[in-house]
N, C-alpha and C positions, 0 to 999 in steps of 0.2 A: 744888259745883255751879256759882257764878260762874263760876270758873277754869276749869272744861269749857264754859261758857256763852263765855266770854272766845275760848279757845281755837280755837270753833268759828267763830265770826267771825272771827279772825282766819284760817283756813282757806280762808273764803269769799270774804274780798276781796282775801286774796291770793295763792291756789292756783285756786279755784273759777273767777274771772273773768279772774287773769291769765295762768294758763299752759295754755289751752286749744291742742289741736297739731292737726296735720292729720291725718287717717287720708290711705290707710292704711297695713299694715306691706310691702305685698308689692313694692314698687318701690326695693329698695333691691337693692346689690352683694353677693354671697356675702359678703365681708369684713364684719367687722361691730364694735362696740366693744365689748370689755368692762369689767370694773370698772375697769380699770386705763388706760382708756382708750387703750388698742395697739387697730392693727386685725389683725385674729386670728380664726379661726374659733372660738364656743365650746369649752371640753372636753367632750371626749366619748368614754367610755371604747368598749373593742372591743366591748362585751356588750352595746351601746344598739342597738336595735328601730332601721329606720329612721321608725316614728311616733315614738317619742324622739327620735333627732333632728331629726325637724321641730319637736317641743314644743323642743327645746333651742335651734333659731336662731330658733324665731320669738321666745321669750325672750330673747337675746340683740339683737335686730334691734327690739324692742322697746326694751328698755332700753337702744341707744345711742337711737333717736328720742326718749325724752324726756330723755336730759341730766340737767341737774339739778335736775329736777322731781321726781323720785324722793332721796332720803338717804343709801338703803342695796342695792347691786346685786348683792350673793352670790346670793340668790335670790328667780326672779321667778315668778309666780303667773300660770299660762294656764289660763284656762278655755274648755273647745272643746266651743261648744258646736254645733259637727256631727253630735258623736255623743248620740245618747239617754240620757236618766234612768239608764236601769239600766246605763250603763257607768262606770266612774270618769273623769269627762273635767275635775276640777279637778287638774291639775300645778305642785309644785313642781319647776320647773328649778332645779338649783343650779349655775350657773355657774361656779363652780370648780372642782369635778369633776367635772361632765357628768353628774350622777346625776338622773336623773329620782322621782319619788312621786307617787301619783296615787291620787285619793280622790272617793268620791261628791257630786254637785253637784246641786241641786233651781234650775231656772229658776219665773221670773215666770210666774205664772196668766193676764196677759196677753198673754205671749208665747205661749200654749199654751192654747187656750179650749174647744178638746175633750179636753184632757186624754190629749193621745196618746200621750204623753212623748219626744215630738220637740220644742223648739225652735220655733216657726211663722215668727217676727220679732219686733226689736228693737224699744226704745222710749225716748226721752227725757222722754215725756211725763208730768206730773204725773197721779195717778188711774188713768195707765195700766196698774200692778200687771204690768206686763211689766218683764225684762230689760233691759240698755242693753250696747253693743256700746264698746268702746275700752278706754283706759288708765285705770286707778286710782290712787291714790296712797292706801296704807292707812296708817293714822292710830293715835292710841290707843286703848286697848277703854275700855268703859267699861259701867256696868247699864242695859240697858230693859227694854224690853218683853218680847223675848227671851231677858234674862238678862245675861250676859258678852257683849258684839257690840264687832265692828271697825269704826271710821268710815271709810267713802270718802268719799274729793275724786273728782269726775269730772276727766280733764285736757283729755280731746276735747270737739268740738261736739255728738255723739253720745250724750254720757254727763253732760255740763257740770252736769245738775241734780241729781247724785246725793246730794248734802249736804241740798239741800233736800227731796226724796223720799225722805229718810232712808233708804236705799239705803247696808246694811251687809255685812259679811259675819257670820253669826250661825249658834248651834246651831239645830237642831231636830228633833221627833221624829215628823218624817216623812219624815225622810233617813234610811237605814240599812237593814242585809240584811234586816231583818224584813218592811220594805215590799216590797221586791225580792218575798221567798218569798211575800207573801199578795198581792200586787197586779202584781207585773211593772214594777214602776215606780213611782217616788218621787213623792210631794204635791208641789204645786207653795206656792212662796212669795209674796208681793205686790211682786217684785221685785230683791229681796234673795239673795244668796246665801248660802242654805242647806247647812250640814253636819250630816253625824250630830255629836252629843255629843262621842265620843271623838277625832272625825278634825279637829274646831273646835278640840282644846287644840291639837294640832298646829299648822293655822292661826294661834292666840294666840304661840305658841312662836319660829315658822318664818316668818311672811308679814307681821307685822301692825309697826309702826312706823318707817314712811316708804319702806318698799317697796312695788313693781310687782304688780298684779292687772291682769292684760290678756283682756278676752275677746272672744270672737269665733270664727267658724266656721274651726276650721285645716286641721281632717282633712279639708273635700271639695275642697282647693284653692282 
């Protein structure tokens, strides 16, 4: 517990406060970096949806903006939240082979107060039980509240409190097709982004230990 205690401060005063970036993604040149830091359009194989490839530059476009604020850039974590509750709009881009995965996502109660499962607006704010829009930097899992949860650093000004609004990525079990079938639409969380059960090991697997969670509205332009 120290050691997570320890770790977390140190998260805080030296990710949390100092590698806050500018939003936002969309004022940059087609060209973009990848891991390898060539400028190069992402991979993207022939069978990718042009909505894939916008998850895949805006990943890519992302993860040259923050550098080496991030660890690890094979693959980066967009959550779009343009689209509603009942679509899968958490993506893993995997920049090396252009393969996009994509999995159901539960926004903040504050972002969404009648419960539409739209999205309404972002939030930084402490109490606010809303969403927060920018760049993440995921961290190690660790037990709460919720079980097994990933720690985010906020990196923008947008999102900067997310350490302290304990603002994770976490299971829950009001993500998943069973909500879809009886409600049209996933519970909302207190900010946090919420997955089903099964699609979270994934998340543990795939996203969580020093790489990119970026979100933000991609799909309305």
């Amino acid at each position: 517990m120290n050691s997570k205690l320890g770790r977390r401060h140190f998260l805080h005063g030296s990710l949390g406060a100092g590698l806050a970036l500018t939003l936002p993604a969309r004022a940059f040149a087609a060209e973009v970096t990848t891991t390898f830091g060539l400028l190069t359009t992402p991979a993207v194989p022939a069978a990718a949806t042009p909505y894939e490839r916008r998850i895949l530059e805006s990943a890519a476009l992302q993860a040259q903006r923050v550098g080496n604020a991030v660890w690890r850039k094979d693959i980066v974590g967009i959550a779009d939240f343009a689209l509603p509750s009942w679509k899968p709009r958490m993506h893993f881009a995997n920049l090396h082979d252009g393969t996009v995965r994509s999995f159901l996502l539960a926004h903040g109660r504050g972002s969404d107060p009648e419960h539409s499962g739209w999205l309404q607006s972002f939030s930084n704010l402490p109490g606010s039980y809303a969403t927060s829009r920018g760049a993440f930097l995921t961290c190690e899992w660790y037990k709460g509240k919720y079980g097994t949860s990933i720690r985010l650093v906020g990196l923008d000004p947008d999102n900067s409190l997310a350490l302290e609004r304990l603002i994770v990525i976490h299971p829950a079990w009001y993500v998943g097709e069973a909500m879809l079938d009886k409600y049209g639409k996933l519970g909302r969380s207190e900010g946090c982004f919420a997955m089903s059960d099964d699609n979270f090991k994934q998340a543990l697997w795939h996203l969580s230990g020093g790489r990119l969670l970026y979100a933000d509205r991609i799909g309305d332009g």
